[in-house]
C-alpha positions in Angstrom: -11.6 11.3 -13.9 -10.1 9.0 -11.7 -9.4 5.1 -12.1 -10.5 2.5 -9.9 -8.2 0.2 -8.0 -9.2 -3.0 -6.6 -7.4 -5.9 -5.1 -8.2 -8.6 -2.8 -5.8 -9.7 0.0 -5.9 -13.3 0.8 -3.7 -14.1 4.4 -3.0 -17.8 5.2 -3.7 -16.1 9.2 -7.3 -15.0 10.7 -7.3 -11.3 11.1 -6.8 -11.1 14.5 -3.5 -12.1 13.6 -2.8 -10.1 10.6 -4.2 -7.0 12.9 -1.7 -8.0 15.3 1.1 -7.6 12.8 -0.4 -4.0 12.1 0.3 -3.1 15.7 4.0 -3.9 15.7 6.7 -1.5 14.9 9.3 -4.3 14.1 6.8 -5.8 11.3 6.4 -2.3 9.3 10.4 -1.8 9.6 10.8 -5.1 8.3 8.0 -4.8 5.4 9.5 -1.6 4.2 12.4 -2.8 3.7 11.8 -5.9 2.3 9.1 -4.0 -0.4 9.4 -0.3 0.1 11.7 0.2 -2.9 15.1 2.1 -2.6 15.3 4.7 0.3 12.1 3.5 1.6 11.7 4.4 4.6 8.6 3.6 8.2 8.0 7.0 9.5 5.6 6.1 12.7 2.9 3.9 14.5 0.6 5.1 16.7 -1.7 2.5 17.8 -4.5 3.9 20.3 -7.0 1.1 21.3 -8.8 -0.4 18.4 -6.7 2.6 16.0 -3.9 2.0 14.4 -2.0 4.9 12.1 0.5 4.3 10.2 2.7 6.0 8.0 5.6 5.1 5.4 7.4 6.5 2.8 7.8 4.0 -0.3 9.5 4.6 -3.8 9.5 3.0 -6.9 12.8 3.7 -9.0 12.6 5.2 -12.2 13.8 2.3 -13.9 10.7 0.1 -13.2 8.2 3.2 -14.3 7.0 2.9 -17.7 7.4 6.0 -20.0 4.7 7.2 -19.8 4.9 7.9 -16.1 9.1 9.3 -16.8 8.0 11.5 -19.4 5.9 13.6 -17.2 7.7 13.3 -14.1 11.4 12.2 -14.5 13.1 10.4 -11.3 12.5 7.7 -9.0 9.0 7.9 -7.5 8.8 9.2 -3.7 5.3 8.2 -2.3 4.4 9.0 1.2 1.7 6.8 2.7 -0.6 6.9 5.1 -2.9 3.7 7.0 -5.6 4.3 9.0 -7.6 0.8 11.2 -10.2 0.6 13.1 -10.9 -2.6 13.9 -11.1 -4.7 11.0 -12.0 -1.8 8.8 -8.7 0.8 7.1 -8.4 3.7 5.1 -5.4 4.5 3.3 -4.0 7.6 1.0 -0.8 7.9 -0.5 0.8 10.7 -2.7 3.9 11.1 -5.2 6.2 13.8 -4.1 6.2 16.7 -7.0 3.5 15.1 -8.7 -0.4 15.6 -9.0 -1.1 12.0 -8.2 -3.5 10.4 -5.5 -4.2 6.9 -4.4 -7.2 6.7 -1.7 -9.6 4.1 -0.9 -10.6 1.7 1.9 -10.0 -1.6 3.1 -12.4 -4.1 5.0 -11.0 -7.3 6.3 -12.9 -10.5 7.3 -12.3 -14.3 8.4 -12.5 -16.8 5.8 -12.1 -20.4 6.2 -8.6 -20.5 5.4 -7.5 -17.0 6.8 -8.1 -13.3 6.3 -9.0 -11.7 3.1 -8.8 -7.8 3.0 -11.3 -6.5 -0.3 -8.8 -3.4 -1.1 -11.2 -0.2 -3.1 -9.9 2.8 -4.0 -9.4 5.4 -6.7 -6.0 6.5 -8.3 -6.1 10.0 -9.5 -3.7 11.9 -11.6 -4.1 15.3 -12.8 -2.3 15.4 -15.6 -3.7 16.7 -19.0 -4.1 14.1 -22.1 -1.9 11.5 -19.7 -3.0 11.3 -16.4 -5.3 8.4 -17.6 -2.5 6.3 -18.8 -0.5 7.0 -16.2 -3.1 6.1 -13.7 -3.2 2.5 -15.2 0.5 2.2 -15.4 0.5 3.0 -11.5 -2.9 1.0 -10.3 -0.4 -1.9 -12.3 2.2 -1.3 -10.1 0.5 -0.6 -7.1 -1.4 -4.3 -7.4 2.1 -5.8 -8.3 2.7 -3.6 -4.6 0.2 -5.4 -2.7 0.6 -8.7 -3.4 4.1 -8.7 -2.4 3.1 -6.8 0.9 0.4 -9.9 1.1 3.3 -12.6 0.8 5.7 -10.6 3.0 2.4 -10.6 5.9 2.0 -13.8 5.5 5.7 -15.4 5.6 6.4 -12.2 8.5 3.0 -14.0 10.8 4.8 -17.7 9.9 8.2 -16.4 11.1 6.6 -15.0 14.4 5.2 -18.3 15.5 
């Protein structure tokens, strides 16, 4: 059984401007290294009309997992990732290398008074006998921890542009 993740984005910009960002190769080079984690690494854009793909690599070092997580899989965490837009609507999936763990969900942003705000729904799945519930928790913890630093980094990144 799988866990739910949700988080809500809020961006001090309108989404034309936080789509924008999305469309520049220089603003997911920066973003990975400012919260990818060690070794992190962008892989590609491909932005075709309203689509935008992109894909990263991410880790989370083995010193910031909680025991749970090290006991079944030992080592930093290696978690490809994939984002998918269309318009003002994503997808996204990401993995862990050597693991049988899934994130996937969906992401639908709208203007708000004061700026974006992207509703973030998804499921994290591990498949991991007697643990993989735990574990999913321990990682839809980090992964929210995740996304609000990618928020902040958006929003500072869109200030700096200007």
């Amino acid at each position: 059984m799988a866990t739910a993740l949700a988080y809500t984005a809020h961006y001090s910009h309108p989404v034309a401007a936080v789509r924008e960002a999305f469309c520049n190769e220089q603003y997911w080079k920066d973003r990975i290294a400012a919260v990818g984690g060690p070794e992190a690494q962008f892989v590609s854009l491909n932005v075709e009309g309203e689509q935008v793909r992109v894909e990263v690599v991410q880790s989370i070092p083995a010193d910031l997992l909680p025991p749970a997580i090290t006991a079944v899989r030992p080592g930093d965490l290696i978690i490809p990732r994939t984002e998918l837009w269309t318009g003002t609507t994503g997808s996204f999936e990401a993995r862990v290398e050597g693991a049988p763990a899934e994130v996937r969900g969906t992401i639908t942003a709208t203007d708000e008074p004061t700026g974006a705000v992207a509703e973030i729904s998804g499921t994290i799945e591990v498949k991991v006998p007697l643990f993989g519930r735990k574990i999913e928790e321990a990682i839809g913890e980090r992964l929210t921890e995740l996304l609000a630093e990618e928020t902040e980094f958006t929003n500072t990144w869109i200030a700096e542009q200007g």
